[in-house]
C-alpha positions as CSV (number, residue, x, y, z in Angstrom):
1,X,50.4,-4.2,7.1
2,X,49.3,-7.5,5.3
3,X,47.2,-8.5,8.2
4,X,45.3,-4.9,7.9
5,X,44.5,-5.8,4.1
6,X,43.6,-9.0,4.9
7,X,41.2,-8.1,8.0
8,X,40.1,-5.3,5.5
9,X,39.3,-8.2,2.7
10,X,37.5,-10.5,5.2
11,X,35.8,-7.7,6.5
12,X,34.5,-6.9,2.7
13,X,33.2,-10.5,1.9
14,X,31.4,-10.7,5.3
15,X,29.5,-7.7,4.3
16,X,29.1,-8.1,0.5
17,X,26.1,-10.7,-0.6
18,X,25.0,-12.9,-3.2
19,X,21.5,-13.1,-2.9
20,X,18.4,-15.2,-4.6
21,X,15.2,-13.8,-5.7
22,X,13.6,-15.0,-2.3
23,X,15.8,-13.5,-0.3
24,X,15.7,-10.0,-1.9
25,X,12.1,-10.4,-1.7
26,X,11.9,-11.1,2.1
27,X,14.2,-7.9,2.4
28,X,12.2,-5.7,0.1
29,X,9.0,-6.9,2.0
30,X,10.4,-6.4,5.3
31,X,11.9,-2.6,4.7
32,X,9.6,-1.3,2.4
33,X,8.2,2.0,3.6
34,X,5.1,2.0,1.6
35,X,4.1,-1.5,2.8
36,X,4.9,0.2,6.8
37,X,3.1,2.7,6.2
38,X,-0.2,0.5,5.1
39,X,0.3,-1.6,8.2
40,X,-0.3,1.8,9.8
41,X,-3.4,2.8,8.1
42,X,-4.7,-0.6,9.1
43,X,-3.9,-0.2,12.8
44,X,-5.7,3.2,12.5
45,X,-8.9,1.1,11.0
46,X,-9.1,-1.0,14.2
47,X,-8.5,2.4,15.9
48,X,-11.7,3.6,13.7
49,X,-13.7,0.7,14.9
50,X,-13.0,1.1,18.5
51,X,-13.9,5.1,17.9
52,X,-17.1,3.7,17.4
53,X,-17.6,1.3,19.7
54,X,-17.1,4.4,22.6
55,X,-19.6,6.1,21.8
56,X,-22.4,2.9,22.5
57,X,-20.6,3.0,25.9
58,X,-21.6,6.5,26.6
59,X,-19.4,9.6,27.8
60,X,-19.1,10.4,31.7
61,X,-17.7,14.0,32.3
62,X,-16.6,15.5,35.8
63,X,-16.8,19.2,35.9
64,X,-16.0,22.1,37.8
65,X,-17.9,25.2,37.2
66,X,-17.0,29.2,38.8
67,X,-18.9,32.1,38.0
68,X,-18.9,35.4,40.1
69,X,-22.2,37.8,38.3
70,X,-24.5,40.3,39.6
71,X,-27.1,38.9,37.5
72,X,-30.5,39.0,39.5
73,X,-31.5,35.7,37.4
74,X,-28.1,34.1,38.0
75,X,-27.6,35.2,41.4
76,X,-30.8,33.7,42.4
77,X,-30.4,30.4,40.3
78,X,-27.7,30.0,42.4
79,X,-29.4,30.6,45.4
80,X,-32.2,28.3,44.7
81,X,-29.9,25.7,43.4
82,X,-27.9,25.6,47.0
83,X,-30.9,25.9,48.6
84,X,-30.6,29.3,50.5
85,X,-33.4,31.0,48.9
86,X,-35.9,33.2,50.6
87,X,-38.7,35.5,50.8
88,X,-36.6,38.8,51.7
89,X,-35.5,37.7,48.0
90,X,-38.3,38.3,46.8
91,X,-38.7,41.6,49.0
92,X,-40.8,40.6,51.7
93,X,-39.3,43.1,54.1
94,X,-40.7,45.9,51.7
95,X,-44.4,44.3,51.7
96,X,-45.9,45.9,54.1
97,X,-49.8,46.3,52.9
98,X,-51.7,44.6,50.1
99,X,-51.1,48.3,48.5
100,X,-47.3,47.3,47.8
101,X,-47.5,44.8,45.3
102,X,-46.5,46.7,42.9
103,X,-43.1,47.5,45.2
104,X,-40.4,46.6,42.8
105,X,-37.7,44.3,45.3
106,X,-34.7,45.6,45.6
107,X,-33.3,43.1,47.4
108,X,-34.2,40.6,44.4
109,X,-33.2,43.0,41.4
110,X,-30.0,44.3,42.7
111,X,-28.6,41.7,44.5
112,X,-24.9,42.1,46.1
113,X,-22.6,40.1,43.3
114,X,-21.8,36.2,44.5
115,X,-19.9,33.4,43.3
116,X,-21.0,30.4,42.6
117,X,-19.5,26.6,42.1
118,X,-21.0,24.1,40.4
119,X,-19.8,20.4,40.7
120,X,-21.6,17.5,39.0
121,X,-20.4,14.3,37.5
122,X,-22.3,13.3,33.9
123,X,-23.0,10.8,31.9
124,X,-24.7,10.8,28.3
125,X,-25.4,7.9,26.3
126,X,-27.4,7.0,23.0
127,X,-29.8,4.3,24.2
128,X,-31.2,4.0,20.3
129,X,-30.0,5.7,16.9
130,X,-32.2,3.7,14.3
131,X,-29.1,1.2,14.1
132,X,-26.9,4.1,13.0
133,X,-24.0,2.6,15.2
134,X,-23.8,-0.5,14.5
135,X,-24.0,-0.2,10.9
136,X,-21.1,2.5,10.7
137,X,-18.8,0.0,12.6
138,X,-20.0,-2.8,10.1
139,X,-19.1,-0.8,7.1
140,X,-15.6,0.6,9.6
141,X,-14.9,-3.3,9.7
142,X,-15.4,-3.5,5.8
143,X,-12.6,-1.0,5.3
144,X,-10.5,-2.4,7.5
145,X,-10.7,-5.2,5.3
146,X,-10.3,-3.6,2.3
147,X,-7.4,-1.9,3.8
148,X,-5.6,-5.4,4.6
149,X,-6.7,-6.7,0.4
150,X,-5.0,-3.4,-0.2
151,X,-2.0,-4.5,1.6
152,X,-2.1,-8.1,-0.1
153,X,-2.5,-6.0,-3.4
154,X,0.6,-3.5,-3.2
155,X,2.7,-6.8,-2.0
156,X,2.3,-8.4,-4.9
157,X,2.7,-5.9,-7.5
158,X,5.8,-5.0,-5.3
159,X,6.8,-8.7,-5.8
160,X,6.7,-8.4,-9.7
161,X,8.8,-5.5,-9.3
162,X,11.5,-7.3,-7.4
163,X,11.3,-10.1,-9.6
164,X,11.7,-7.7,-12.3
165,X,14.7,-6.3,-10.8
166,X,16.7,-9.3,-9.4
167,X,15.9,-10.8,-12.8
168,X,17.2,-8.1,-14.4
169,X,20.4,-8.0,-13.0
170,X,20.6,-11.9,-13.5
171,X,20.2,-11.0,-17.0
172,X,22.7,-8.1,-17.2
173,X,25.3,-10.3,-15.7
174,X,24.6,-13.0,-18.6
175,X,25.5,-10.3,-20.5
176,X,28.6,-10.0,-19.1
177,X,29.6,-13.1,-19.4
178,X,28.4,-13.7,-22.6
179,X,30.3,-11.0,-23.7
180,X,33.6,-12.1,-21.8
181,X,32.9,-14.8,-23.7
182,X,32.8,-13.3,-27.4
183,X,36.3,-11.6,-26.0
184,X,37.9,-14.9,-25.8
185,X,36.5,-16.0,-28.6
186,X,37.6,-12.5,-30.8
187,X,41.0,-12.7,-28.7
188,X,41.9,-15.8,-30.1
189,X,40.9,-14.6,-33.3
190,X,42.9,-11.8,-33.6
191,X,46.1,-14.8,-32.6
192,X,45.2,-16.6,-35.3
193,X,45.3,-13.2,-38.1
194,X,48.5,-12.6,-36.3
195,X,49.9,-16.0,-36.5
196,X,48.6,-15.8,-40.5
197,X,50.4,-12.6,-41.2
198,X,53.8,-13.4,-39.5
199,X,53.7,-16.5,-42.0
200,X,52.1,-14.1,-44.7
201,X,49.2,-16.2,-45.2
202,X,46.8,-12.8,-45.0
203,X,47.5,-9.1,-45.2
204,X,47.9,-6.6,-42.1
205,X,44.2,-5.5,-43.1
206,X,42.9,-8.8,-41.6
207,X,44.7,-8.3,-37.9
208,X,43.5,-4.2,-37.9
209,X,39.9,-5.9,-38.9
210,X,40.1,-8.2,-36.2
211,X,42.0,-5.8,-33.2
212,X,38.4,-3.2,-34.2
213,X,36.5,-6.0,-33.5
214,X,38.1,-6.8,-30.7
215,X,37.5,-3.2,-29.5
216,X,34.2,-2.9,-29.9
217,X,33.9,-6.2,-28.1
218,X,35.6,-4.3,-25.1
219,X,33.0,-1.6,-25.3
220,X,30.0,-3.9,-25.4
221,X,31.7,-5.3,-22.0
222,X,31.6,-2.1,-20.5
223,X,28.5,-1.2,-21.4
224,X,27.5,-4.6,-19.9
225,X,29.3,-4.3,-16.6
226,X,27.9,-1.0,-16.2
227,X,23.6,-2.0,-16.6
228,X,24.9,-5.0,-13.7
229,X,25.9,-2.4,-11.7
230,X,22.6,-0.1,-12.6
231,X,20.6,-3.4,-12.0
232,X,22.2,-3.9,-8.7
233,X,21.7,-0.3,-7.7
234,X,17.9,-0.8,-8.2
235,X,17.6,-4.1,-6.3
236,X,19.7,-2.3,-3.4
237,X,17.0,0.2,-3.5
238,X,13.6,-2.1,-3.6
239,X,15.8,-4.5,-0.6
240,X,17.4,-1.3,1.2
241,X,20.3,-3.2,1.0
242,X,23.4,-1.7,0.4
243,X,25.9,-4.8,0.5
244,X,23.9,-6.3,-2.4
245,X,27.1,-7.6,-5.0
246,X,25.9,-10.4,-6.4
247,X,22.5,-12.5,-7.6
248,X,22.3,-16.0,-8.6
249,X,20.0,-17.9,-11.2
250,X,17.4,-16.3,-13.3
251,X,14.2,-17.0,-11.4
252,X,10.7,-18.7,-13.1
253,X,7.7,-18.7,-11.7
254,X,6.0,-22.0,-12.2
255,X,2.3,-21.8,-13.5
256,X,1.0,-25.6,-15.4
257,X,-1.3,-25.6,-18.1
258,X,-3.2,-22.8,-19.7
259,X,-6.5,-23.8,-19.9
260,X,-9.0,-20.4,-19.2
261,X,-12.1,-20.8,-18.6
262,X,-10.8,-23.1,-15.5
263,X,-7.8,-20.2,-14.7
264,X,-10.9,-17.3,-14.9
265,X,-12.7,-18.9,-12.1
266,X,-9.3,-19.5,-9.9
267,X,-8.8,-15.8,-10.7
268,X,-12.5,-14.8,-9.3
269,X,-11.6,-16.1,-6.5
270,X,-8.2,-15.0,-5.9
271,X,-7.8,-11.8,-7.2
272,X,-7.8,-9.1,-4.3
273,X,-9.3,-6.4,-6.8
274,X,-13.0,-9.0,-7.0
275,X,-12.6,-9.4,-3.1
276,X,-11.9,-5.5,-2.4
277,X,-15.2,-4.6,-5.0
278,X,-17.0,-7.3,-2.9
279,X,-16.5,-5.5,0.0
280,X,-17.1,-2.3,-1.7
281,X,-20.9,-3.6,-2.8
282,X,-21.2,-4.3,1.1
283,X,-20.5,-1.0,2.5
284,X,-22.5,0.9,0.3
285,X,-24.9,-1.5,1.2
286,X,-24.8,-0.5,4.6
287,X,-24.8,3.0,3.9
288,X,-28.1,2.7,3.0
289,X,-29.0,0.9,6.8
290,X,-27.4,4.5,7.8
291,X,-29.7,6.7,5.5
292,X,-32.7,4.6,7.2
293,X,-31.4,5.7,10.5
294,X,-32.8,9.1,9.8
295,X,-36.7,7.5,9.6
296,X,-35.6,6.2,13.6
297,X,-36.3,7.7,16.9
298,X,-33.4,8.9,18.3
299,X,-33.6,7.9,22.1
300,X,-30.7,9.3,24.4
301,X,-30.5,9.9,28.5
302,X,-28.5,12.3,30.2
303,X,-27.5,11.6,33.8
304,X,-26.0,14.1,36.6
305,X,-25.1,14.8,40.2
306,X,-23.7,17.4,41.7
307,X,-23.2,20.2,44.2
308,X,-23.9,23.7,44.2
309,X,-23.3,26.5,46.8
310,X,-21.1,29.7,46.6
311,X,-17.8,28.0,47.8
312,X,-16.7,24.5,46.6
313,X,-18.3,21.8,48.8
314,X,-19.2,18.4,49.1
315,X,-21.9,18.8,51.6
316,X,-24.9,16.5,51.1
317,X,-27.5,19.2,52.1
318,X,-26.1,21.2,48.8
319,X,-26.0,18.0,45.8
320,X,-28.8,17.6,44.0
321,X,-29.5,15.1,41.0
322,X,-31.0,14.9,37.2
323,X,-31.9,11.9,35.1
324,X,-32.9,12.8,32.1
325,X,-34.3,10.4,29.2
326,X,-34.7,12.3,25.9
327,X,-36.7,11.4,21.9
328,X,-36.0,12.7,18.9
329,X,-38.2,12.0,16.3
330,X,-37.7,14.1,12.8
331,X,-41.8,14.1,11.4
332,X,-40.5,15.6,8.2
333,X,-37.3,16.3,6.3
334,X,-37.2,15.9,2.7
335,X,-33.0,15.4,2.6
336,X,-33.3,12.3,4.4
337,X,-34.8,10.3,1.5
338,X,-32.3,12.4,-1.1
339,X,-29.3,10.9,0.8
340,X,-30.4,7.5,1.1
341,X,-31.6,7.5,-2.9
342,X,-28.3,8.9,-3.7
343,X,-26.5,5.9,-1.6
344,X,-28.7,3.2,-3.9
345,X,-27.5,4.5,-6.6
346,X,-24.1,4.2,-5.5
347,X,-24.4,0.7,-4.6
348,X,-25.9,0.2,-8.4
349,X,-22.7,1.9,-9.7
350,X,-20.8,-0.7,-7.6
351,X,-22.5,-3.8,-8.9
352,X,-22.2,-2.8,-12.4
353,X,-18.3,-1.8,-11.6
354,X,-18.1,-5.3,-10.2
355,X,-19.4,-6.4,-13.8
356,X,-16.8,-4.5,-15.7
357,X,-13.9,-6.0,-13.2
358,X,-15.1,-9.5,-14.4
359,X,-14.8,-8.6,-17.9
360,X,-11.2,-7.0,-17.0
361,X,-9.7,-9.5,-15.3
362,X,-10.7,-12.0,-18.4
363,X,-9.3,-10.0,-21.1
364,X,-6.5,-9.5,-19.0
365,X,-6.1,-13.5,-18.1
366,X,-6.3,-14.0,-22.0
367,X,-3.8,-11.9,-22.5
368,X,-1.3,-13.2,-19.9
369,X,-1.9,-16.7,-21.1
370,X,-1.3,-15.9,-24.7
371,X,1.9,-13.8,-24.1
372,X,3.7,-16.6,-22.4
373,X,2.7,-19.1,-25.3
374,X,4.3,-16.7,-27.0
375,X,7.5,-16.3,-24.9
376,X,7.2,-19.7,-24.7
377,X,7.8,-20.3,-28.7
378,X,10.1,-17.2,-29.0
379,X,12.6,-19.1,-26.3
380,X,12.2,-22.1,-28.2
381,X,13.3,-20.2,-31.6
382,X,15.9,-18.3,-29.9
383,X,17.5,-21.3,-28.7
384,X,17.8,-22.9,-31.5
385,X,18.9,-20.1,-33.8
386,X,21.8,-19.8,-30.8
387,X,22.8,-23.1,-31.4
388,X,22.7,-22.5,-35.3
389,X,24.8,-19.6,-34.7
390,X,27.4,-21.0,-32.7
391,X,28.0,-23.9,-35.1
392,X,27.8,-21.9,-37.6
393,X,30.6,-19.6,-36.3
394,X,33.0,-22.3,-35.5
395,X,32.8,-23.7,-38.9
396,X,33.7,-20.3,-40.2
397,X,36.3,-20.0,-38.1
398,X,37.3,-23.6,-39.8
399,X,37.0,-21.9,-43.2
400,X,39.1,-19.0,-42.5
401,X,42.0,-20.9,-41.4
402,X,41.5,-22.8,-44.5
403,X,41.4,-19.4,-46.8
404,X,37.8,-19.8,-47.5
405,X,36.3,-16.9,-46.3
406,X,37.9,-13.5,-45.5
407,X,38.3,-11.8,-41.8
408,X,35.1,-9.8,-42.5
409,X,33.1,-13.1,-43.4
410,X,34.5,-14.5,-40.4
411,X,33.4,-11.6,-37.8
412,X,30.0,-10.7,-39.1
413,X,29.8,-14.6,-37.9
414,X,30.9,-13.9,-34.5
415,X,28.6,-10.8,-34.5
416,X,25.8,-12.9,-35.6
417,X,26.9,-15.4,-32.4
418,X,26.4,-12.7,-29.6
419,X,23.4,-11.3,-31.2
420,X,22.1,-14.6,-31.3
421,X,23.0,-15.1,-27.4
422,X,21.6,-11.5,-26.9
423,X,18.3,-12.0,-28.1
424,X,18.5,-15.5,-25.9
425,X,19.1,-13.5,-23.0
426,X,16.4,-11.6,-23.6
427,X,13.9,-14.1,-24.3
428,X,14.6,-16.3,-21.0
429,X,14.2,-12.7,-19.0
430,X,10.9,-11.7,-20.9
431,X,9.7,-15.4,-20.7
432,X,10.4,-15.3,-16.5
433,X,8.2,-12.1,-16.6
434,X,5.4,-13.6,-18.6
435,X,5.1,-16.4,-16.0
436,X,5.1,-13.8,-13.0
437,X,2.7,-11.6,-14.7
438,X,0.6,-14.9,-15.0
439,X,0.5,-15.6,-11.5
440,X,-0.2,-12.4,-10.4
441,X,-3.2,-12.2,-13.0
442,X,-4.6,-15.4,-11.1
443,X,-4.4,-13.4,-7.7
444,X,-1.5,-15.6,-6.6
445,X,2.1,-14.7,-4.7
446,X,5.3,-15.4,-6.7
């Protein structure tokens, strides 16, 4: 039975993991659906592309075509077309004297019902279409682009997310043990009352004061252990990870110095959002090329062979052949010069969006930088007002062993300590973000 439990134990440590922030975010990037379903949409791009690209190769076609009609113009297509036409079709047998030309032929406007098969090979292809082509698979390969930026994009915001998670839970356990921490600390506190009113140094009020304490202390631990396990519940969700138990250190994102007029121009030339409106200004670029297709000759050809008789046959005395090279030319049509109007002015829209980006992505840099000065100072204030705190609550415990301070002097102290260590927490967590949002502003991975 032991060796069950402990095969059952080993078996549960195997499986359970402790993971960093790079780890969870190789997982999350590996099994994320959305990101799969992207790399998707970019293999239906190329797909696009190719799409294209068939039809300057041109479309060959082999068909087989049965029709049974009494049709007099049908019936004698047929006939003429496999070559078995003749002149009782017309009636000759009934033109007997110059008088019967006005005989209406029988033979050729009732004629007995026939089948007929038609077999022909074909090929079509656009020989010229005013550049039409080429520039759809130029602005196909632009979107393909911008579908792989996109990609880049969603990656890192998905990044931030998972630092936002892992460092969250890195955070709640903090909590935890901070709090463990205040336990002992209120634990040995509640000793010392105890100790004090066995000797009747203090009244029973101070130990109650001190056991309260002590509970809510136990609730703040629960409460604690229970945002871990919510934190740890998320991050199993971004990783699709379910043996997820553990995380280690809170992880920072290095960035250097803050300077930003020289961080703007990394961020111009980084940021996926500049390089995705870049490509934006490009295609609708191109769609104007299109609209100028339109003032093109279209120039096509249209190639067959084939058989034709009243059975299916491959006879060489019933084939014929048809090359065919066709010109379209429109003289006039007043839409053409609507649409390609309407696409300037779409690529004006883009330039001045590409503008406004610029101005964005500045005010947004600015922002980022001064937020994690900010941070920056808060975790510097925090820290030290932790230490404060800390001193100041052993001191006060000091005091009250002494009798100079009662229990309630002595607790709002200890309260004072883990808010103190609460709001450090905090500000190391808020402080990691800060650096992450940062990078991201400057277009770069975490």
């Amino acid at each position: 039975m032991h060796k069950i439990y402990l095969s059952l134990l080993l078996a549960s440590l195997t499986y359970s993991q402790t993971i960093s922030f790079d780890e969870a975010l190789d997982m999350t990037l590996k099994n994320n659906k959305d990101l799969k379903n992207q790399k998707l949409q970019i293999e239906n791009s190329k797909l696009d592309i190719k799409s294209v690209d068939s039809f300057s190769y041109g479309k060959l076609a082999l068909s087989e075509e049965i029709s049974r009609t009494n049709h007099p113009g049908y019936v004698f297509n047929s006939k003429l077309s496999s070559r078995e036409a003749s002149f009782n079709d017309f009636g000759a047998l009934q033109f007997q004297t110059p008088a019967d030309i006005n005989v209406i032929p029988d033979n050729l406007n009732n004629p007995d019902t026939r089948n007929n098969f038609n077999t022909k090979v074909t090929y079509d292809i656009p020989l010229f279409t005013g550049f039409k082509l080429s520039n759809q698979k130029d602005i196909l390969k632009l979107q393909q682009k911008a579908q792989e930026l996109k990609y880049n994009l969603n990656e890192k915001e998905l990044s931030y997310e998972v630092l936002k998670a892992y460092n969250g839970a890195v955070v709640a356990k903090e909590f935890i043990n901070a709090t463990q921490k205040a336990k002992e600390a209120i634990e040995l506190v509640v000793k010392g009352a105890t100790a004090f009113h066995n000797e009747g140094l203090v009244t029973k009020i101070d130990v109650k004061q001190a056991k309260v304490h002590k509970l809510n202390v136990n609730s703040h631990l629960i409460e604690a252990q229970n945002k871990f396990e919510l934190a740890l519940a998320y991050l199993r969700f971004l990783t699709s990870n379910d043996e997820i138990k553990d995380v280690k250190d809170l992880k920072n994102i290095s960035n250097g110095e803050y300077d930003l007029e020289r961080l703007y121009k990394v961020a111009l030339k980084n940021r996926d959002e500049v390089k995705m409106q870049d490509i934006q200004k490009n295609a609708l670029k191109k769609s104007i090329d299109v609209a100028n297709a339109e003032y093109y000759p279209n120039i096509y050809t249209h190639l067959e062979y084939g058989f034709n008789d009243d059975k299916f046959t491959l006879d060489s005395d019933k084939d014929y052949y048809m090359a065919m090279l066709g010109v379209n030319f429109t003289l006039f049509d007043a839409n053409r010069s609507v649409q390609k109007e309407k696409s300037k002015i779409e690529y004006q829209k883009a330039t001045i969006n590409d503008e406004k980006l610029k101005d964005a992505i500045k005010l947004e840099l600015n922002n980022a930088i001064l937020t994690l000065k900010a941070k920056e100072k808060i975790l510097k204030e925090k820290l030290e007002a932790k230490n404060l705190a800390s001193e100041v609550f052993e001191q006060s415990k000091l005091m009250y062993k002494n009798h100079l301070i009662p229990m309630t002097s002595l607790l709002e102290q200890e309260a004072n300590l883990r808010n103190n260590e609460a709001q450090l927490i905090v500000a190391k967590y808020e402080k990691s973000l800060a650096l992450a949002k940062l990078k991201l502003v400057l277009g770069n991975k975490l």
